[in-house]
FISEDREN-53422 format. One record per residue: z, x, y of N, C-alpha, C in turn. Coordinates in Angstrom, 3 decimals, decimal comma, padded with zeros to 6 digits, always signed. Layout:
<atoms>
<atom><n_Z>Z</n_Z><n_X>X</n_X><n_Y>Y</n_Y><ca_Z>Z</ca_Z><ca_X>X</ca_X><ca_Y>Y</ca_Y><c_Z>Z</c_Z><c_X>X</c_X><c_Y>Y</c_Y></atom>
...
</atoms>
This chain:
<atoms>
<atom><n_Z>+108,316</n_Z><n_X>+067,169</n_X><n_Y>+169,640</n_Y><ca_Z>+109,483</ca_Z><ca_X>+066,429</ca_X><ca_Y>+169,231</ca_Y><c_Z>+110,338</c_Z><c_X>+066,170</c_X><c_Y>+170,464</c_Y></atom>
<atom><n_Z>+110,750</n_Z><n_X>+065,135</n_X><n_Y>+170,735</n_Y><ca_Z>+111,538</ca_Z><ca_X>+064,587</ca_X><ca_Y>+171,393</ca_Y><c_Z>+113,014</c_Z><c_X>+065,061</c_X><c_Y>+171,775</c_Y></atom>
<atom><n_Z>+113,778</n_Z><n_X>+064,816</n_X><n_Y>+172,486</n_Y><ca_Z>+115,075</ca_Z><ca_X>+065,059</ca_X><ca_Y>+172,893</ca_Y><c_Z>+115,944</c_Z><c_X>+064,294</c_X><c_Y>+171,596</c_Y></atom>
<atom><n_Z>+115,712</n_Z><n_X>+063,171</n_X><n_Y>+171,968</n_Y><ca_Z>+116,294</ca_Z><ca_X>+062,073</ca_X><ca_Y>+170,827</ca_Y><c_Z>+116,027</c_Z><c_X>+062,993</c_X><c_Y>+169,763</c_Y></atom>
<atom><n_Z>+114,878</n_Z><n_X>+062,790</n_X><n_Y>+169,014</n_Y><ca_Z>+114,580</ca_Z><ca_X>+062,800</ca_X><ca_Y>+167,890</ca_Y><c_Z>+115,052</c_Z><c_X>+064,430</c_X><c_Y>+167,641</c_Y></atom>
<atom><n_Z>+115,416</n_Z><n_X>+065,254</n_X><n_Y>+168,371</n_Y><ca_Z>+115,832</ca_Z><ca_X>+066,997</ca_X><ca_Y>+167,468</ca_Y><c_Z>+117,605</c_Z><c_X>+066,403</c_X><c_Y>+167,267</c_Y></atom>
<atom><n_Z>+118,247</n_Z><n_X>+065,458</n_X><n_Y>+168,436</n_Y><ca_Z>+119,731</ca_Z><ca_X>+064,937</ca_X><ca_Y>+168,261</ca_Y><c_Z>+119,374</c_Z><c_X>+064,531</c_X><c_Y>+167,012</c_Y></atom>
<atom><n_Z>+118,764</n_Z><n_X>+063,257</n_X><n_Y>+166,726</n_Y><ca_Z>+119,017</ca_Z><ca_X>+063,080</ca_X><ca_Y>+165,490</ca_Y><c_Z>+119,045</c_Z><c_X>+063,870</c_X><c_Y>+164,230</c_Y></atom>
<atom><n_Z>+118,027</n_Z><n_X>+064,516</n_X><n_Y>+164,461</n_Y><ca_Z>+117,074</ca_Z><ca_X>+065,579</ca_X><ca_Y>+163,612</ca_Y><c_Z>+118,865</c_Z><c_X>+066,906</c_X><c_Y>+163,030</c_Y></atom>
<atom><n_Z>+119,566</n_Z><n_X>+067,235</n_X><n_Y>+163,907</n_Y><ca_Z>+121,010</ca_Z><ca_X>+068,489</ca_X><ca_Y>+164,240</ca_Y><c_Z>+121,653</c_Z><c_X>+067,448</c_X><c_Y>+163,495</c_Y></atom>
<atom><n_Z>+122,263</n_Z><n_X>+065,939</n_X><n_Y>+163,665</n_Y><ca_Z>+123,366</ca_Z><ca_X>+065,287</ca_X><ca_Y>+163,001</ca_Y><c_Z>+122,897</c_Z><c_X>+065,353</c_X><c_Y>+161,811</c_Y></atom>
<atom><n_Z>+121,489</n_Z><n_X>+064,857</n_X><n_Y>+161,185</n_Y><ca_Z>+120,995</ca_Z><ca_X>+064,543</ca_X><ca_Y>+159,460</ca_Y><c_Z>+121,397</c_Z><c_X>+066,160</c_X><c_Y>+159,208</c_Y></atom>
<atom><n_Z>+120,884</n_Z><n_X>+067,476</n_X><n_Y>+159,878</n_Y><ca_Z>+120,965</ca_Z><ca_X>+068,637</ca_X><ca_Y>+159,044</ca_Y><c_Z>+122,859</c_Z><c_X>+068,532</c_X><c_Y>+159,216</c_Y></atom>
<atom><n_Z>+123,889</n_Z><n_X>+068,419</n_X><n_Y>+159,908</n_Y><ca_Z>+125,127</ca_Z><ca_X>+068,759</ca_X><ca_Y>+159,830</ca_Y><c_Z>+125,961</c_Z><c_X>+068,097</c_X><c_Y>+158,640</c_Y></atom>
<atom><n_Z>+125,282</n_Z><n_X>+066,383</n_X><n_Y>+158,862</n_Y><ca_Z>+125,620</ca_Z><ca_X>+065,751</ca_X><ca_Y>+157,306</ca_Y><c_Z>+125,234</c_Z><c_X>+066,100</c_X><c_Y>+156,331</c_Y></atom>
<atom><n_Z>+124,097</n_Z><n_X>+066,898</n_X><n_Y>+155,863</n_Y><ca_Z>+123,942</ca_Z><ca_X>+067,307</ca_X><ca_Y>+154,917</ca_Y><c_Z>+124,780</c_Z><c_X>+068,492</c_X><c_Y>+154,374</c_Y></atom>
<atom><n_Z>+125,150</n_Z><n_X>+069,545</n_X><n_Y>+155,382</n_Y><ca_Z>+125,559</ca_Z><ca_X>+070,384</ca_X><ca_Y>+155,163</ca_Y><c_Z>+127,109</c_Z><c_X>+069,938</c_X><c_Y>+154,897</c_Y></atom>
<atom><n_Z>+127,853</n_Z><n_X>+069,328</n_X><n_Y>+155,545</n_Y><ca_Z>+129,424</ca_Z><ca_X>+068,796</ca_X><ca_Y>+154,950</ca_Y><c_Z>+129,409</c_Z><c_X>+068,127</c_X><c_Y>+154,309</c_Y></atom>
<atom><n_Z>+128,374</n_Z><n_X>+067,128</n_X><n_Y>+153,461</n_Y><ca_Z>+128,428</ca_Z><ca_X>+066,567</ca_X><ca_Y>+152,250</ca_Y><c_Z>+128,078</c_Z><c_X>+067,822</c_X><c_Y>+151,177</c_Y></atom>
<atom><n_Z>+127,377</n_Z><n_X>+068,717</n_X><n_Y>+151,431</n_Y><ca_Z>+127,172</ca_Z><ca_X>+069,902</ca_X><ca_Y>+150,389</ca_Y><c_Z>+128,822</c_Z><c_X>+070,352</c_X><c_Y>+150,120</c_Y></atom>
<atom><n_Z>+128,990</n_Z><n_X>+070,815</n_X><n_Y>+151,278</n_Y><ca_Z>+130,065</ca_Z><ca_X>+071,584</ca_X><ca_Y>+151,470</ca_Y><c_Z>+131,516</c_Z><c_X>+070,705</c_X><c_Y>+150,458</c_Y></atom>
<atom><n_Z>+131,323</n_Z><n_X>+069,706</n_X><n_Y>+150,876</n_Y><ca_Z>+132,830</ca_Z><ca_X>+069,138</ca_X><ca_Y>+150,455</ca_Y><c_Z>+132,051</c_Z><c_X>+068,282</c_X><c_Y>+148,803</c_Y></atom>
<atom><n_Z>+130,871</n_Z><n_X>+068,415</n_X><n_Y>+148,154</n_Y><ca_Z>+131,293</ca_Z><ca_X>+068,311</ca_X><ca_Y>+146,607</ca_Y><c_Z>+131,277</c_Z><c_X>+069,396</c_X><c_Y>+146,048</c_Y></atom>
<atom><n_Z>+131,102</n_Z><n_X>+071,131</n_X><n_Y>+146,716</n_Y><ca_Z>+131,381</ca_Z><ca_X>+072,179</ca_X><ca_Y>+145,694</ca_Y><c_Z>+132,499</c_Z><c_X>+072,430</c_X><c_Y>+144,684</c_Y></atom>
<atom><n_Z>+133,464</n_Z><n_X>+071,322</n_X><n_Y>+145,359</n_Y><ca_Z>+134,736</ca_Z><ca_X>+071,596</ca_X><ca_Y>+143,947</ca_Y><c_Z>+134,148</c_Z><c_X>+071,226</c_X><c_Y>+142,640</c_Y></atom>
<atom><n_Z>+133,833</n_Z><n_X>+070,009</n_X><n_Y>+142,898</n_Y><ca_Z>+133,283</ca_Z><ca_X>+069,717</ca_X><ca_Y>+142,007</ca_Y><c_Z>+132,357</c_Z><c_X>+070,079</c_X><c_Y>+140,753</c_Y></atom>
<atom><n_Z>+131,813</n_Z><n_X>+070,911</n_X><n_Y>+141,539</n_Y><ca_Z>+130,673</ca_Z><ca_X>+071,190</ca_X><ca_Y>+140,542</ca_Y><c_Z>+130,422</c_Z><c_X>+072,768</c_X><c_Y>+140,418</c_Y></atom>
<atom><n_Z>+131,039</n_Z><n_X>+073,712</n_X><n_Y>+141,099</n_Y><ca_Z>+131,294</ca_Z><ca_X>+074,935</ca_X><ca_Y>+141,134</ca_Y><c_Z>+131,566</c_Z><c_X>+075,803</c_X><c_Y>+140,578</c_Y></atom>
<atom><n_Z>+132,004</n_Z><n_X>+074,825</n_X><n_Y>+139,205</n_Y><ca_Z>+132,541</ca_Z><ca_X>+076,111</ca_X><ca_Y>+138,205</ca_Y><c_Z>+131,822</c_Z><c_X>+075,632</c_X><c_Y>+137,082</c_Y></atom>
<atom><n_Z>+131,782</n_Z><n_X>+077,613</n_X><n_Y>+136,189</n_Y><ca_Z>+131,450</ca_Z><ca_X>+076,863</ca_X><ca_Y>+134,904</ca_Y><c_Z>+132,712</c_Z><c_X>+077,553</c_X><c_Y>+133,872</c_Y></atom>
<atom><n_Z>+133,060</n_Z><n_X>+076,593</n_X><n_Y>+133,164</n_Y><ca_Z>+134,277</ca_Z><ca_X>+077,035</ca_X><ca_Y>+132,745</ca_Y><c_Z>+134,007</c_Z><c_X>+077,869</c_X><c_Y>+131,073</c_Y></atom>
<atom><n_Z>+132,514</n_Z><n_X>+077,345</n_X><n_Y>+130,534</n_Y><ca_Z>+132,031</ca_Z><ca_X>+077,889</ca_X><ca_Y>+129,205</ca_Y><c_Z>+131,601</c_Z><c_X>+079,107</c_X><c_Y>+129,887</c_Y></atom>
<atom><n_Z>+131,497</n_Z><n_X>+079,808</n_X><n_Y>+130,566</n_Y><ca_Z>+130,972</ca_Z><ca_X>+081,239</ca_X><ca_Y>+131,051</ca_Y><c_Z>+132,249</c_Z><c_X>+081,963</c_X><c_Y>+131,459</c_Y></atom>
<atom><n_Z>+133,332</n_Z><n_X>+081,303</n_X><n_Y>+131,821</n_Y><ca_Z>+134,492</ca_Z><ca_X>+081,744</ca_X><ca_Y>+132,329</ca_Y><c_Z>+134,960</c_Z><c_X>+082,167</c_X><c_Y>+130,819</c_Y></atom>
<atom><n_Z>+135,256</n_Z><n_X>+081,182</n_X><n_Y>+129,792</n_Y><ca_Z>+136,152</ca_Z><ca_X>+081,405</ca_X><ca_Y>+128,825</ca_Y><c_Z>+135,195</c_Z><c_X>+082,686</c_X><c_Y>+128,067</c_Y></atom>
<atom><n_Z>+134,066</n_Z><n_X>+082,412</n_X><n_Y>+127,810</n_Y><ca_Z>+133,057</ca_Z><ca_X>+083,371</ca_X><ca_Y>+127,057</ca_Y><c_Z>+133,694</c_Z><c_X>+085,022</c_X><c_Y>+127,608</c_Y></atom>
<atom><n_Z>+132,985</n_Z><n_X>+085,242</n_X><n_Y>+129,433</n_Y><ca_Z>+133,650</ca_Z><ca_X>+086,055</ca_X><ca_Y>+129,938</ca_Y><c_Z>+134,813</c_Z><c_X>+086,749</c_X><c_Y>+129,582</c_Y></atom>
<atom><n_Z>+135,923</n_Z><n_X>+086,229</n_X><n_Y>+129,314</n_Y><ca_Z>+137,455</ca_Z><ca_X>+086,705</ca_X><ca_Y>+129,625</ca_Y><c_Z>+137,542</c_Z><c_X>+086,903</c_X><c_Y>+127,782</c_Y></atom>
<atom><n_Z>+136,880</n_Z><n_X>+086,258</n_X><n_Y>+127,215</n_Y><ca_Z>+137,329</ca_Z><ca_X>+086,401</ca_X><ca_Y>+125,526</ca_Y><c_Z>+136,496</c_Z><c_X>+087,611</c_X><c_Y>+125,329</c_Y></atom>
<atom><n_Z>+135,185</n_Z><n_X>+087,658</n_X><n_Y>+126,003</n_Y><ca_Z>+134,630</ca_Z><ca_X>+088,736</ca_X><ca_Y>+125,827</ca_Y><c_Z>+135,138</c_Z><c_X>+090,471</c_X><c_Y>+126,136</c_Y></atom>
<atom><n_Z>+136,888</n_Z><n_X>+090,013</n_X><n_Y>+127,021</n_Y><ca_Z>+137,114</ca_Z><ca_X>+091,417</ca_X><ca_Y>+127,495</ca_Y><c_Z>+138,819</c_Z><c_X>+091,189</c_X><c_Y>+127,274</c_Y></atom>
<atom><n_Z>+138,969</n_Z><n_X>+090,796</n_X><n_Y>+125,807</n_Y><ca_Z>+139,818</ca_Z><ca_X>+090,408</ca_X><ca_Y>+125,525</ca_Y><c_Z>+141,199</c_Z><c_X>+089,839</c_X><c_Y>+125,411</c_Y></atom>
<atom><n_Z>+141,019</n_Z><n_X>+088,841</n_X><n_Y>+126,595</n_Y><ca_Z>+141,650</ca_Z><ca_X>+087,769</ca_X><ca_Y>+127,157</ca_Y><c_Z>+142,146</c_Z><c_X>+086,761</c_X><c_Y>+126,447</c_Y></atom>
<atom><n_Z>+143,290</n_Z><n_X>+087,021</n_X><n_Y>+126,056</n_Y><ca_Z>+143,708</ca_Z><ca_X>+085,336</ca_X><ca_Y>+125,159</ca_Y><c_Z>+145,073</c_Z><c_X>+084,724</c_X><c_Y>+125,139</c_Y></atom>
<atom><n_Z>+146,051</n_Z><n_X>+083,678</n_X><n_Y>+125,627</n_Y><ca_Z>+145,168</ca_Z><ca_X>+082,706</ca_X><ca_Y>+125,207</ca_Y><c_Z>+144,662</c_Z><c_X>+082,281</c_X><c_Y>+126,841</c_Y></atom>
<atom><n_Z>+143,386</n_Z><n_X>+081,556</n_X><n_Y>+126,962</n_Y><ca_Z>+142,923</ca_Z><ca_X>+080,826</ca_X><ca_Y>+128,320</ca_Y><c_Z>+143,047</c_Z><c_X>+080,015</c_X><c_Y>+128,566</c_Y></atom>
<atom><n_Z>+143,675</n_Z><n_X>+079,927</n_X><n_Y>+129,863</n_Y><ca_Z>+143,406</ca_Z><ca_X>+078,347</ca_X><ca_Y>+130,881</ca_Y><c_Z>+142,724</c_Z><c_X>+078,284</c_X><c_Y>+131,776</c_Y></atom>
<atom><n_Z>+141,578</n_Z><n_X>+077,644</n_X><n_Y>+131,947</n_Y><ca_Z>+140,114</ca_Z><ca_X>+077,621</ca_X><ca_Y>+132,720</ca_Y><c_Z>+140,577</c_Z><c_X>+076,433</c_X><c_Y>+133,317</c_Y></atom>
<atom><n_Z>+139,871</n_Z><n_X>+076,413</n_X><n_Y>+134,403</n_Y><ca_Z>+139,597</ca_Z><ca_X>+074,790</ca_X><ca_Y>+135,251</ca_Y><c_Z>+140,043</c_Z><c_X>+074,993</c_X><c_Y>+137,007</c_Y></atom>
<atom><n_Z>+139,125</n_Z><n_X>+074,312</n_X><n_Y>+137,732</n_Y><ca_Z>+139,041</ca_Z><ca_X>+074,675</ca_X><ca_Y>+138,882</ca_Y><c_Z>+138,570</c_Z><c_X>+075,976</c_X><c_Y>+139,701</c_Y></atom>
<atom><n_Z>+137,897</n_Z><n_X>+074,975</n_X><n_Y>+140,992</n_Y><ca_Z>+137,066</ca_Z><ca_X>+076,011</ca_X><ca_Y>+141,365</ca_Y><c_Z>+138,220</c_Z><c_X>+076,236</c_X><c_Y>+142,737</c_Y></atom>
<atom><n_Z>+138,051</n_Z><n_X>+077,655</n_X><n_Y>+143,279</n_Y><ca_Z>+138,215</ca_Z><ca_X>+078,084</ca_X><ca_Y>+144,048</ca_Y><c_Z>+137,559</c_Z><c_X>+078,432</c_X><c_Y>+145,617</c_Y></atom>
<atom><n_Z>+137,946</n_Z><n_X>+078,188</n_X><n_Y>+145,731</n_Y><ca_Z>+137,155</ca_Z><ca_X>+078,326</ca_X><ca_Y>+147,812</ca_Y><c_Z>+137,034</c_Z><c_X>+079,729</c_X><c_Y>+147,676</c_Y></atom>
<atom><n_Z>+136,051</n_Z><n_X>+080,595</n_X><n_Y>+148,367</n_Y><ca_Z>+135,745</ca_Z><ca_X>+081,824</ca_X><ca_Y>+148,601</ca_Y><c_Z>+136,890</c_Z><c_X>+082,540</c_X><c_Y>+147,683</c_Y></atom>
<atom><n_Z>+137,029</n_Z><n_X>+082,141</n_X><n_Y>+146,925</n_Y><ca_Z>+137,970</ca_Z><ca_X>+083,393</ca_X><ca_Y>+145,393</ca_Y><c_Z>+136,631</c_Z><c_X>+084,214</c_X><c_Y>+145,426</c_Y></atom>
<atom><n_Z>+135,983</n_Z><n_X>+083,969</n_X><n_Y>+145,567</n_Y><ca_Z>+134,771</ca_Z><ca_X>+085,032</ca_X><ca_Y>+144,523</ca_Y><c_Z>+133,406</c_Z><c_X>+085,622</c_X><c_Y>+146,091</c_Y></atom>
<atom><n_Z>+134,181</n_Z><n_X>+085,537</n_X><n_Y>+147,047</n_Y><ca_Z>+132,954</ca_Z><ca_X>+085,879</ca_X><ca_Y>+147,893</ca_Y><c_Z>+132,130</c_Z><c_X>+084,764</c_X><c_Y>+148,332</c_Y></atom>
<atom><n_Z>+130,986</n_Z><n_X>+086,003</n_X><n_Y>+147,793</n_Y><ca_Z>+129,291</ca_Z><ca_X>+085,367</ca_X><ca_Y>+148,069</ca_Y><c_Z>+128,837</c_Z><c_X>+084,370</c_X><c_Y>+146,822</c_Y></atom>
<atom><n_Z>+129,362</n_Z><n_X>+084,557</n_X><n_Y>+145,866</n_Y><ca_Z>+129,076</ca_Z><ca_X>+084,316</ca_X><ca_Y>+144,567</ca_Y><c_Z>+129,762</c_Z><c_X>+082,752</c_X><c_Y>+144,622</c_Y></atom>
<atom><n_Z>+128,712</n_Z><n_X>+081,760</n_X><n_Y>+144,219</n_Y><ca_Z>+128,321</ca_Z><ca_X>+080,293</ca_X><ca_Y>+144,071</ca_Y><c_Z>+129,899</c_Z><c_X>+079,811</c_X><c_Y>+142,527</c_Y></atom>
<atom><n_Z>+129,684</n_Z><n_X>+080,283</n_X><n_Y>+141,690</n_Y><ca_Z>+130,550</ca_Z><ca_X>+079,755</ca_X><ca_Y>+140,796</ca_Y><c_Z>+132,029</c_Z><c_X>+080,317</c_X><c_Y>+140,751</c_Y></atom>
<atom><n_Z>+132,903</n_Z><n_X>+079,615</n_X><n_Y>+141,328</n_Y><ca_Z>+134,620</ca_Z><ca_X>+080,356</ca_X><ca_Y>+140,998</ca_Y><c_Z>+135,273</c_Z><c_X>+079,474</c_X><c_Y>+140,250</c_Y></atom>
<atom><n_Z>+135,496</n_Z><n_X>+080,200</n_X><n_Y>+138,749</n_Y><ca_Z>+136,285</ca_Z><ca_X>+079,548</ca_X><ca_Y>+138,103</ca_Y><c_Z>+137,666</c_Z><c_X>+080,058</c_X><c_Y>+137,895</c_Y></atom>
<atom><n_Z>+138,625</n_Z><n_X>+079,152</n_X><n_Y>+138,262</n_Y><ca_Z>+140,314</ca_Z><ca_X>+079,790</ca_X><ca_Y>+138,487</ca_Y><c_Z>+140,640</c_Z><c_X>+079,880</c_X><c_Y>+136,440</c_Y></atom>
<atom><n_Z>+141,517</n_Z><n_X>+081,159</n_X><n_Y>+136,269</n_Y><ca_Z>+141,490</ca_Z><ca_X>+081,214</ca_X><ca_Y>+134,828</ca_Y><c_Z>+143,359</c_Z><c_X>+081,322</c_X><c_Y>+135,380</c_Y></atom>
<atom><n_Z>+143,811</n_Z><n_X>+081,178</n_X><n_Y>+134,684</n_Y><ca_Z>+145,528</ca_Z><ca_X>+082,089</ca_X><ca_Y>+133,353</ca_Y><c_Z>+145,223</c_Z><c_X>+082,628</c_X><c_Y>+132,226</c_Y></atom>
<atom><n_Z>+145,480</n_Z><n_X>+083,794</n_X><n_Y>+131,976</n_Y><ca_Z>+145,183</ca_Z><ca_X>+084,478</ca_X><ca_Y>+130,679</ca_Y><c_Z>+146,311</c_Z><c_X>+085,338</c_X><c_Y>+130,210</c_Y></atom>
<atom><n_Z>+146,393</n_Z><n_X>+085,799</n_X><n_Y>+129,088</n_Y><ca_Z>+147,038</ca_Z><ca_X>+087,133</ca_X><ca_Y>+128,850</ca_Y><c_Z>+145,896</c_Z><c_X>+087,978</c_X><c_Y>+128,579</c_Y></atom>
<atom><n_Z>+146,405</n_Z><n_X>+089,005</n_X><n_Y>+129,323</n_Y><ca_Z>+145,585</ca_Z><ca_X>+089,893</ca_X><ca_Y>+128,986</ca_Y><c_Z>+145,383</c_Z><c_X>+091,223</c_X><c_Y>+127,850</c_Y></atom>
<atom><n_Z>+144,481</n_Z><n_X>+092,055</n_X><n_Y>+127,664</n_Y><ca_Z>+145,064</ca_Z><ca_X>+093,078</ca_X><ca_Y>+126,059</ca_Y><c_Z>+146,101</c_Z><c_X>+093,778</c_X><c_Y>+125,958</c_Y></atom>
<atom><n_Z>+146,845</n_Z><n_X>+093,823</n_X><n_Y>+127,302</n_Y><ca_Z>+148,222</ca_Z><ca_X>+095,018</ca_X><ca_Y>+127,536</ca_Y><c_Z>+149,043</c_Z><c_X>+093,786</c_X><c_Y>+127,751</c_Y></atom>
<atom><n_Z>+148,871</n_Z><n_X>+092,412</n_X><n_Y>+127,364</n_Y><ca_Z>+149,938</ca_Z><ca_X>+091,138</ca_X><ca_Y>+127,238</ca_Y><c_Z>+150,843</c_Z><c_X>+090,690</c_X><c_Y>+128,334</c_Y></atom>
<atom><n_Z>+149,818</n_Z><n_X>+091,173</n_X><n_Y>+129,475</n_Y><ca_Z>+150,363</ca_Z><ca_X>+090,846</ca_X><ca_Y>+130,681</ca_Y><c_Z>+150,150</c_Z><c_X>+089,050</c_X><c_Y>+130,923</c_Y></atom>
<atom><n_Z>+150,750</n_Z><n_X>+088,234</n_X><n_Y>+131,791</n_Y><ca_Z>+149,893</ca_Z><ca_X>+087,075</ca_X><ca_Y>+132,333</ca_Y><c_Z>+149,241</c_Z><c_X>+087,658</c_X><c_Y>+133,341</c_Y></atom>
<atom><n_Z>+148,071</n_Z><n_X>+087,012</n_X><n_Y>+133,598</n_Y><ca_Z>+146,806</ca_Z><ca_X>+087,087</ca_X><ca_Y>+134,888</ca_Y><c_Z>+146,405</c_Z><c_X>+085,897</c_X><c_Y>+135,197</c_Y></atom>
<atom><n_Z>+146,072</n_Z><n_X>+085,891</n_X><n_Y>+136,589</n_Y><ca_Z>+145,510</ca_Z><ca_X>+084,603</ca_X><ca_Y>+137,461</ca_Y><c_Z>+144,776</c_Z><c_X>+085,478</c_X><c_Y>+137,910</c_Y></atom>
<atom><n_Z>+143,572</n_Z><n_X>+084,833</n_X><n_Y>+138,123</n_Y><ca_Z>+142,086</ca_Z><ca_X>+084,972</ca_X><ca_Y>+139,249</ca_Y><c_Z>+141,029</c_Z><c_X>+084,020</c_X><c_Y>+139,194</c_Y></atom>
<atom><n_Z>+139,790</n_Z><n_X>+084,995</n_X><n_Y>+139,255</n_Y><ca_Z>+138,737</ca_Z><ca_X>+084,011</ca_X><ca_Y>+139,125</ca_Y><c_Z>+137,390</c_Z><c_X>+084,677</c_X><c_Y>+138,328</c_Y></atom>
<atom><n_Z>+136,814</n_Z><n_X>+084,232</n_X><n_Y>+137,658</n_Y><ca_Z>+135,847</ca_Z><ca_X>+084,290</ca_X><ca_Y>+137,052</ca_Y><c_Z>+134,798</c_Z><c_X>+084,192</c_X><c_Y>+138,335</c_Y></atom>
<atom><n_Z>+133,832</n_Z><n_X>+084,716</n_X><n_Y>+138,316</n_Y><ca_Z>+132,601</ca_Z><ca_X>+085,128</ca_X><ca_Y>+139,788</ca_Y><c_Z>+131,063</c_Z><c_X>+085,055</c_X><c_Y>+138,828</c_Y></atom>
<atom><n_Z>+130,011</n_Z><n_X>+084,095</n_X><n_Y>+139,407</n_Y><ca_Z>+128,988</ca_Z><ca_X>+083,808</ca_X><ca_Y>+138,805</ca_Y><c_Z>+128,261</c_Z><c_X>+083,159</c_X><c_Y>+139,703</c_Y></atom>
<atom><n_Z>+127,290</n_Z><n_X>+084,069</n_X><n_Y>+139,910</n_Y><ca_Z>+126,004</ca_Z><ca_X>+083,526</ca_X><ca_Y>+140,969</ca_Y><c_Z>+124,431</c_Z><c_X>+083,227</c_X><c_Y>+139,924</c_Y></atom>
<atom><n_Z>+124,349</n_Z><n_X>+081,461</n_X><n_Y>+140,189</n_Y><ca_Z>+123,455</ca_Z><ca_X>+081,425</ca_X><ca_Y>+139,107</ca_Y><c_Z>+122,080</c_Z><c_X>+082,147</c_X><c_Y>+139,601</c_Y></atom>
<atom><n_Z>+121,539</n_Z><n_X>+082,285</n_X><n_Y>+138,391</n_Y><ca_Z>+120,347</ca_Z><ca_X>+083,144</ca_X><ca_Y>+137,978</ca_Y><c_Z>+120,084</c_Z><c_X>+084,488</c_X><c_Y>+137,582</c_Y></atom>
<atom><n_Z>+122,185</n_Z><n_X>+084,878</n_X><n_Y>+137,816</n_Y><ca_Z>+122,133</ca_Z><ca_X>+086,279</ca_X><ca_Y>+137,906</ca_Y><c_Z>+122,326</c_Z><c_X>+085,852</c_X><c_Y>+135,792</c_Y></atom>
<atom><n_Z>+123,097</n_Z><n_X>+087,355</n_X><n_Y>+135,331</n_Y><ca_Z>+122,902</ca_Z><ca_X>+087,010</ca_X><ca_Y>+134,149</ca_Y><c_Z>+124,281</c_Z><c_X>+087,741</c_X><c_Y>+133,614</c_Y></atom>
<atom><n_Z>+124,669</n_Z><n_X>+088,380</n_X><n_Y>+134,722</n_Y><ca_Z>+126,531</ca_Z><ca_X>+088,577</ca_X><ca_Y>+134,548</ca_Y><c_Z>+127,185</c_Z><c_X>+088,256</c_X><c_Y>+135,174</c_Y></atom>
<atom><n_Z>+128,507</n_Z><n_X>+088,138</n_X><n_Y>+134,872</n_Y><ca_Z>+129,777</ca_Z><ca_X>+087,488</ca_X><ca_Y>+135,306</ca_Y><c_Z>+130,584</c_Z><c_X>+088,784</c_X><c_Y>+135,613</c_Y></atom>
<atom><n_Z>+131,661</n_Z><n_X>+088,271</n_X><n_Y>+136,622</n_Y><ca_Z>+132,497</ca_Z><ca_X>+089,664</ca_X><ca_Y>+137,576</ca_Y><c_Z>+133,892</c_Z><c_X>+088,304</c_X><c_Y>+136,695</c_Y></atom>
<atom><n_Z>+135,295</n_Z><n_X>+089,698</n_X><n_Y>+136,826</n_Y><ca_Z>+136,175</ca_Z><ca_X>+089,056</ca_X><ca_Y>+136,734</ca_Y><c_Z>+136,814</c_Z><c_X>+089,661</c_X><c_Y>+138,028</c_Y></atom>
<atom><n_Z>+137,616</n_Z><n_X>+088,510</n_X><n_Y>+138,852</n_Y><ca_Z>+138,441</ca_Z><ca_X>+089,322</ca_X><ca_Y>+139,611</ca_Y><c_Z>+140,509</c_Z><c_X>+088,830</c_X><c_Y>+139,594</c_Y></atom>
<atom><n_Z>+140,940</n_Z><n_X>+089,791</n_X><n_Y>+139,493</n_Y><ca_Z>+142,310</ca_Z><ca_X>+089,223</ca_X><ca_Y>+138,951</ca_Y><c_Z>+143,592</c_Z><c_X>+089,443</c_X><c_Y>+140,150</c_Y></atom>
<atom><n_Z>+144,148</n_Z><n_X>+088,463</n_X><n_Y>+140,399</n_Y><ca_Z>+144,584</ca_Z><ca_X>+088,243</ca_X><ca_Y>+141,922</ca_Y><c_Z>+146,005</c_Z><c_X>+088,179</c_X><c_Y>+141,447</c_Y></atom>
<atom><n_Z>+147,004</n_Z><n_X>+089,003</n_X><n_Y>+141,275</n_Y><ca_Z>+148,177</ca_Z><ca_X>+088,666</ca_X><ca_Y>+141,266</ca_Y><c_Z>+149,555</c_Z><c_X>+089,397</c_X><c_Y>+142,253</c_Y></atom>
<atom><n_Z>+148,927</n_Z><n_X>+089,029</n_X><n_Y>+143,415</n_Y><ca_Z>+149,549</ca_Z><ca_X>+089,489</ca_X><ca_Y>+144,597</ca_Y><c_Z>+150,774</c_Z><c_X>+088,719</c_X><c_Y>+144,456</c_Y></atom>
<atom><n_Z>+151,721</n_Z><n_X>+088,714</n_X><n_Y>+144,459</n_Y><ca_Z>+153,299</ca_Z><ca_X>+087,905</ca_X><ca_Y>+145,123</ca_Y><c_Z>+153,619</c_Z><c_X>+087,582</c_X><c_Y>+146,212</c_Y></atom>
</atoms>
């Protein structure tokens, strides 16, 4: 392979990678696993929607929730879901 052709070869892999990178909002969350999740640990009432940038780590799906929680607190965090796994993490962020 050529000089040229590995330049070209580094720009196609970098575009690929910042077009990945910049539609994960998009598509990053799942919000029926989020609400399931949080009702499942008795969370009510919910506001699901939006994904979060590294809220959740390593883990591929961050869904931003508002909830009350069973001691009737409000909570903000994120719902954490790496597909193929087959559970969901909650993590609840209410730093000031």
């Amino acid at each position: 392979m050529g000089k040229r052709q590995k330049i070209i070869a580094y720009w196609a892999l970098a575009v690929a990678v910042v077009c990945f990178l910049l539609s994960m909002p998009f598509w990053a969350t799942d919000e029926k696993d989020a609400k399931a999740t949080l009702e499942a640990f008795g969370f009510t009432p919910i506001r699901v929607g939006g994904f979060d940038s590294f809220g959740c780590g390593i883990d591929l799906y961050a869904t931003k929730f508002t909830a009350t929680s069973p001691a009737g607190k409000t909570v903000k965090g994120n719902v954490c879901r790496t597909p193929g796994m087959t559970k969901s993490s909650i993590e609840i962020d209410n730093a000031e």
